[in-house]
C-alpha positions in Angstrom: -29.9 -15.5 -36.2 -30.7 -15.4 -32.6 -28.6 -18.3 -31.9 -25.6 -16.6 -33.5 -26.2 -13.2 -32.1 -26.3 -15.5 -28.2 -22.2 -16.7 -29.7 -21.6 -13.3 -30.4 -22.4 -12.0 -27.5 -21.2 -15.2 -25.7 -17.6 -14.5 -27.0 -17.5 -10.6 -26.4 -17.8 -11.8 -22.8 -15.1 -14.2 -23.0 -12.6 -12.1 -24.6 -13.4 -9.0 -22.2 -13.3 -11.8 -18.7 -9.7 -12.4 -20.8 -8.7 -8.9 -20.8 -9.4 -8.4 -17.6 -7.5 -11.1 -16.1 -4.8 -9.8 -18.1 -5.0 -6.5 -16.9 -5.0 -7.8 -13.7 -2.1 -9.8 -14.2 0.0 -7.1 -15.2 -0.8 -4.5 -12.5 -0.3 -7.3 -9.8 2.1 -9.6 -10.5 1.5 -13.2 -9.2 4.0 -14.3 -6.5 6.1 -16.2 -9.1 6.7 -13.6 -11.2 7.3 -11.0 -9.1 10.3 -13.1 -7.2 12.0 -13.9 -10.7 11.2 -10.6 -12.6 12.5 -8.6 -9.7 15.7 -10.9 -9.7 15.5 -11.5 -5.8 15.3 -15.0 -6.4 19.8 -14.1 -7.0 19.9 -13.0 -3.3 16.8 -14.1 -1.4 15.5 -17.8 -0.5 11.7 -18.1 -1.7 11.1 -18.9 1.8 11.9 -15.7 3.2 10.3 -14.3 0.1 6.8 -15.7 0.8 6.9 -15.0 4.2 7.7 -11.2 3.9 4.5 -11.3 0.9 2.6 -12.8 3.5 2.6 -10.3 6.0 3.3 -7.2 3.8 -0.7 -8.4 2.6 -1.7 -8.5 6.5 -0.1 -5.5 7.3 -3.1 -2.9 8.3 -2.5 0.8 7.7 -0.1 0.4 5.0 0.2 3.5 2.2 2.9 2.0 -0.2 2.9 -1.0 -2.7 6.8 -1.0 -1.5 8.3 -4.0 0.7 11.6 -4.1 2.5 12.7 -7.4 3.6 15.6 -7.5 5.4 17.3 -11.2 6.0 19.0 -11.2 9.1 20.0 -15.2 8.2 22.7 -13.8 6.5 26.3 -12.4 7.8 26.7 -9.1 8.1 29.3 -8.9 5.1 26.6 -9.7 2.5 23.7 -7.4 1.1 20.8 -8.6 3.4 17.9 -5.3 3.0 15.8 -5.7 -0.1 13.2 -2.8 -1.1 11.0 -4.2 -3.7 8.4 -1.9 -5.7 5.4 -4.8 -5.6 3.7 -3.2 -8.2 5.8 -2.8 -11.2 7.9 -5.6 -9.5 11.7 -4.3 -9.2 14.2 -4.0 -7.2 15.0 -0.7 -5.8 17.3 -1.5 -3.8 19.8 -4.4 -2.1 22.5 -3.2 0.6 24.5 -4.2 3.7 22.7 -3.6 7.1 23.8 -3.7 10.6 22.3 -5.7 13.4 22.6 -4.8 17.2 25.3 -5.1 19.3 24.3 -8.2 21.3 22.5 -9.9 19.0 25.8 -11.8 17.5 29.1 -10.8 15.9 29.3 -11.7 11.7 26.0 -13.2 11.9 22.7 -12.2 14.2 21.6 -15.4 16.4 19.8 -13.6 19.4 17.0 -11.0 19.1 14.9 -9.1 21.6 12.1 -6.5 21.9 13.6 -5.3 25.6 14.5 -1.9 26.4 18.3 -1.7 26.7 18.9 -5.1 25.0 21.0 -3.9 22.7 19.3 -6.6 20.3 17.9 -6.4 16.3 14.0 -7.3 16.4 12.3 -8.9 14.0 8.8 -9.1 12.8 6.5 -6.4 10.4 7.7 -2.7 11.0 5.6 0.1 9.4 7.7 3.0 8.7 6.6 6.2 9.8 8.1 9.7 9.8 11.7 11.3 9.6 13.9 13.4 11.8 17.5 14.6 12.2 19.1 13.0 14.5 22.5 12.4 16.1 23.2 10.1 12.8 21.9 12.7 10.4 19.0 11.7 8.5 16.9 8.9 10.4 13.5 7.2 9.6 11.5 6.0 12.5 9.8 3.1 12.9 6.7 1.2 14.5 6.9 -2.7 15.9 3.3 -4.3 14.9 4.6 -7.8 16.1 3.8 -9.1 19.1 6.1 -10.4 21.6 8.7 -8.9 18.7 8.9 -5.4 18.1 6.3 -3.5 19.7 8.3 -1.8 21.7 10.3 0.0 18.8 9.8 3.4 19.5 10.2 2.9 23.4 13.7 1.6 22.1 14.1 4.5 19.6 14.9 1.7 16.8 15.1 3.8 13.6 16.8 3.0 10.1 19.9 5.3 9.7 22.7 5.5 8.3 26.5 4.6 9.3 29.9 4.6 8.6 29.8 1.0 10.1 27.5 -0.4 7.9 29.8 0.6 4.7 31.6 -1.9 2.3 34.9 0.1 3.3 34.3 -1.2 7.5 33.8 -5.3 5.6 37.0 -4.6 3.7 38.5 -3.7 6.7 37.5 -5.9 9.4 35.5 -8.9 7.5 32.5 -7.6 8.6 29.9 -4.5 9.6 30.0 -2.8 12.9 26.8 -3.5 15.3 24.5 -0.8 16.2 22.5 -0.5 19.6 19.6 -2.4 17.8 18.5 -0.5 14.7 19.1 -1.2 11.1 21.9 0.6 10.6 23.0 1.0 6.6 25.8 2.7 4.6 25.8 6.2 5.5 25.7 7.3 1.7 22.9 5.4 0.8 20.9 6.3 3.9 18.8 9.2 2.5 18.0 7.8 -0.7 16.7 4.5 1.1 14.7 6.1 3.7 13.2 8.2 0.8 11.9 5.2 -0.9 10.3 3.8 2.3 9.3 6.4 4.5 5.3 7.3 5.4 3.8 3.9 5.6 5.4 1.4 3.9 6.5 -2.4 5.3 9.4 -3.5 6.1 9.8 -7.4 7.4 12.6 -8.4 9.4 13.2 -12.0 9.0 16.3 -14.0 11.4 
C-alpha cells in the first residue's frame, strides 16, 4: 500500500511538472514558434529575427511584451517595420518606413548617431512619450546603444508619420522619400502604430 500510495503521489507530480511546462509554453512561446506562428518568417530572415529577440530580452526598463523590428537591409519600396505582440505571438503590424536622407537612396548603406547627419541609427530604441509636432502625431524615442543611437533625442529622432513614406510616393517614384533621420511611416497608419508602441516598449533597428 505504501509503495503504491509513493506512485500515486509520484505521478501527481509528474503530470502537474507537465502542466506546468505547458502552461508555460503557451504564455511564452519558444523562439520557433513565435517566428512561424506570427508568420514573420514570410517577410523577416531568422537572423534578424533572433537578433531583435536577443536584445528585446536585454533591454532594461521595458513595460510592453511588444517588439518592433525594423530591417533596414531592405529597400525602401518593401514593408521593413514589424510590431510583434511576443506574448500571444502576432503580428500587429508590417509597413513601409523611411530612412534618412544621407544614409542611401532605395536602400540605407550608411548610418550615424551624429547631430546633423542626416543619417537612420540603428541599435535598441525604447519608446517613450507622444507629442504634436510639426508632422502631427509623433512618438519619441531613446537610443540605449552605444556608439549607435544614444544621441536620439539630442537629434530629435521620433517615429512619425509621412506622406513620403506612403505606397502612393513608391508608385510614384519606385521608392519612399528620406526623412532627416527618423523613421518616418505612412501618414495614415502613423497613429494607430505609435499607439501600439508608445510608453516603453522596444524597437530594434537592424541595417
Amino acid at each position: 500500500m505504501r509503495e503504491r500510495g509513493r506512485m500515486r503521489h509520484g505521478w501527481r507530480a509528474l503530470w502537474l511538472c507537465v502542466w506546468g511546462w505547458s502552461a508555460l509554453t503557451w504564455a511564452q512561446p519558444n523562439d520557433t514558434s513565435l517566428y512561424y506562428d506570427s508568420g514573420l518568417v514570410r517577410v523577416l530572415s531568422a537572423e534578424v529575427f533572433s537578433s531583435a529577440l536577443e536584445n528585446y530580452r536585454r533591454t532594461p526598463g521595458k513595460r510592453k511584451s511588444v517588439l518592433t523590428i525594423i530591417d533596414y537591409s531592405k529597400p525602401s519600396n518593401e514593408p521593413r517595420l514589424f510590431v510583434l505582440d511576443l506574448r500571444r505571438a502576432k503580428l500587429l503590424a508590417a509597413t513601409w518606413v523611411s530612412h534618412g536622407r544621407n544614409s542611401g537612396e532605395e536602400r540605407a548603406f550608411s548610418f550615424s548617431d551624429r547631430p546633423d547627419s542626416l543619417q537612420s541609427s540603428l541599435g535598441v530604441f525604447r519608446t517613450g512619450e507622444t507629442y504634436l509636432g510639426k508632422h502631427g502625431y509623433s512618438l519619441r524615442l531613446d537610443g540605449l546603444s552605444p556608439g549607435k543611437n544614444l544621441n536620439a533625442r539630442r537629434r530629435a529622432i521620433v517615429l512619425h508619420g509621412a506622406e513620403y513614406a506612403s505606397p502612393a510616393h513608391i508608385k510614384r517614384f519606385g521608392k519612399l522619400g528620406r526623412s532627416w533621420g527618423c523613421p518616418a511611416v505612412p501618414r495614415e497608419q502613423a497613429a494607430r502604430i505609435i499607439n501600439l508602441i508608445k510608453d516603453g516598449s522596444v524597437i530594434y533597428a537592424h541595417g
